[in-house]
N, C-alpha and C positions, 0 to 999 in steps of 0.2 A: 499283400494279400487284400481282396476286395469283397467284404461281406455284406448281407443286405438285414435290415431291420423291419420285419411288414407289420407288426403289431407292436402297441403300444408294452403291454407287458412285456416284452423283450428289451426294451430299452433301460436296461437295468440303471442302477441309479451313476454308475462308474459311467457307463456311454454317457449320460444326461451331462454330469460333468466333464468327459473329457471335449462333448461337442458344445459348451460354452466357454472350456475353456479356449478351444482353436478358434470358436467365433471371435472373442474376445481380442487372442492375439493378430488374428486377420486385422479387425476392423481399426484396432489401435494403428497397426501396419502401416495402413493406407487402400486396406481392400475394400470395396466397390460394396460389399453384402451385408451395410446397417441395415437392421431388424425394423422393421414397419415403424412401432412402437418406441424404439430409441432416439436419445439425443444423436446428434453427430460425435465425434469420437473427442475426448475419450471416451470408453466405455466399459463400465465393471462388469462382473457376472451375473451381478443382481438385477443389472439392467440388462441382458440380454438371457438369461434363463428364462423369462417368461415366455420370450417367442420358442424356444427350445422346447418347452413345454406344449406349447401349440402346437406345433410340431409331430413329437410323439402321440400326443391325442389323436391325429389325424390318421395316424399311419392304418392302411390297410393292404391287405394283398394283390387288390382288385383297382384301388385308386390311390395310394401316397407311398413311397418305400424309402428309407433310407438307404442308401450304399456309403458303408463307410468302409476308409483305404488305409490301413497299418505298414507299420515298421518295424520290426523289430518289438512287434505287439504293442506298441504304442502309433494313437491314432494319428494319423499323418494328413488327412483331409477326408472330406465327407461330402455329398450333397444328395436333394432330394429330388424324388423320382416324382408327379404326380398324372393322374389323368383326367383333365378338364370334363365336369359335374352334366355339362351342359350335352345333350344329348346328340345335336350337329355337330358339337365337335369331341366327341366322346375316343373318337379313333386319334385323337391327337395328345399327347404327355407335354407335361411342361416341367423343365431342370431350371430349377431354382438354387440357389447357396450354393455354389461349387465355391468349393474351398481347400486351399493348402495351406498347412498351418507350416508358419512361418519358418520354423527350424527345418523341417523338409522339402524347401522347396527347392527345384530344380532339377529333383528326383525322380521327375516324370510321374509323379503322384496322379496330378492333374489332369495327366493324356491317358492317365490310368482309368480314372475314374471315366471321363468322355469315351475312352474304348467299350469299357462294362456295362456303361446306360444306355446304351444302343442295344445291348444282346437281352439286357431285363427289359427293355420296353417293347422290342418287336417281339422276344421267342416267352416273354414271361406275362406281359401284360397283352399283346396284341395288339401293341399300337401301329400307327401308320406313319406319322410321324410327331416331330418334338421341334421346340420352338423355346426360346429362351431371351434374357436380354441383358444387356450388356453395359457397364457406362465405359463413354466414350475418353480417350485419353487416359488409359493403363495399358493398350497395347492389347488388350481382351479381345479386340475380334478379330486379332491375328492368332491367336490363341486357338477361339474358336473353328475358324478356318482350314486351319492344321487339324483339324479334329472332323474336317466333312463337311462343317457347315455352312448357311450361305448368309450373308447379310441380305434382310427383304428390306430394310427400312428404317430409319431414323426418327427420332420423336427431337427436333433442334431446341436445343437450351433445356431440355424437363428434368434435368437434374439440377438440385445447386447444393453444390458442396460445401461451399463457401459463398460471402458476402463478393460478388463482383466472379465466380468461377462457375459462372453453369456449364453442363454437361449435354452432350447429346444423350439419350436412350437407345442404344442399336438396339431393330430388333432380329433375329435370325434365326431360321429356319433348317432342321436337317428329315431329309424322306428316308423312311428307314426302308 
């Protein structure tokens, strides 16, 4: 089941914790989605609750939404809906945090969540299209692909994961 979050006061304080605690298992993982503000992994909840909290602040009906995806009423992944502030590109959303928490994965959680942000951002929000990014070497923009979307473009080496292990940035594009 895939619900959406558009106001802060709905993210009762159970969501706040169950989507620190998925970030938390993702990012220990090996997943791709440390929080701006955090060390590289490991990482507790105290250190990623505060972006979770940003998060929730932001949420609106009109520019940020969460969609989160259950199992058996436990959250099984999440990510966030948004639409770029800036008025030329105001017809365009950006999908940040896609996420499957760990114990669910392969469940098609994931393909769940990229079927559902297409139908909330073209018939909910009006966008036109959605753009996201990727790090390179987890297989993600095979992922993505399967899901509609297109690779526009590379940022080489802007990630480092590690000391000697930089990252490409994919960035990718889907017209809804």
């Amino acid at each position: 089941m895939i619900a959406q979050i558009t106001r802060a006061r709905d993210a009762t304080a159970s969501v706040r914790r169950d989507l620190t605690g998925c970030w938390v298992a993702v990012v220990n993982a090996g997943g791709a989605v440390v929080p701006m503000d955090c060390p590289l992994p490991p990482v507790t909840a105290s250190m990623v609750g505060p972006a979770v909290e940003r998060i929730v602040r932001g949420l609106s009906p009109q520019r940020s939404r969460l969609l989160l995806a259950t199992v058996g009423g436990a959250l099984a992944g999440w990510l966030l809906l948004r639409r770029e502030p800036h008025p030329l590109v105001a017809h365009c959303g950006v999908v940040n945090h896609v996420q499957t928490h760990v114990r669910f994965r392969g469940l098609g959680v994931g393909a769940a969540l990229m079927h559902r942000v297409t139908g909330v951002a073209r018939e909910e929000m009006g966008l036109e299209r959605l753009q996201l990014t990727a790090r390179a070497g987890l297989g993600l923009e095979d992922f993505y692909r399967k899901a509609g979307w297109t690779e526009v473009g590379r940022w080489p080496g802007a990630l480092r994961v590690a000391p000697g292990d930089d990252r490409d940035e994919i960035l990718m594009s889907l017209a809804l």
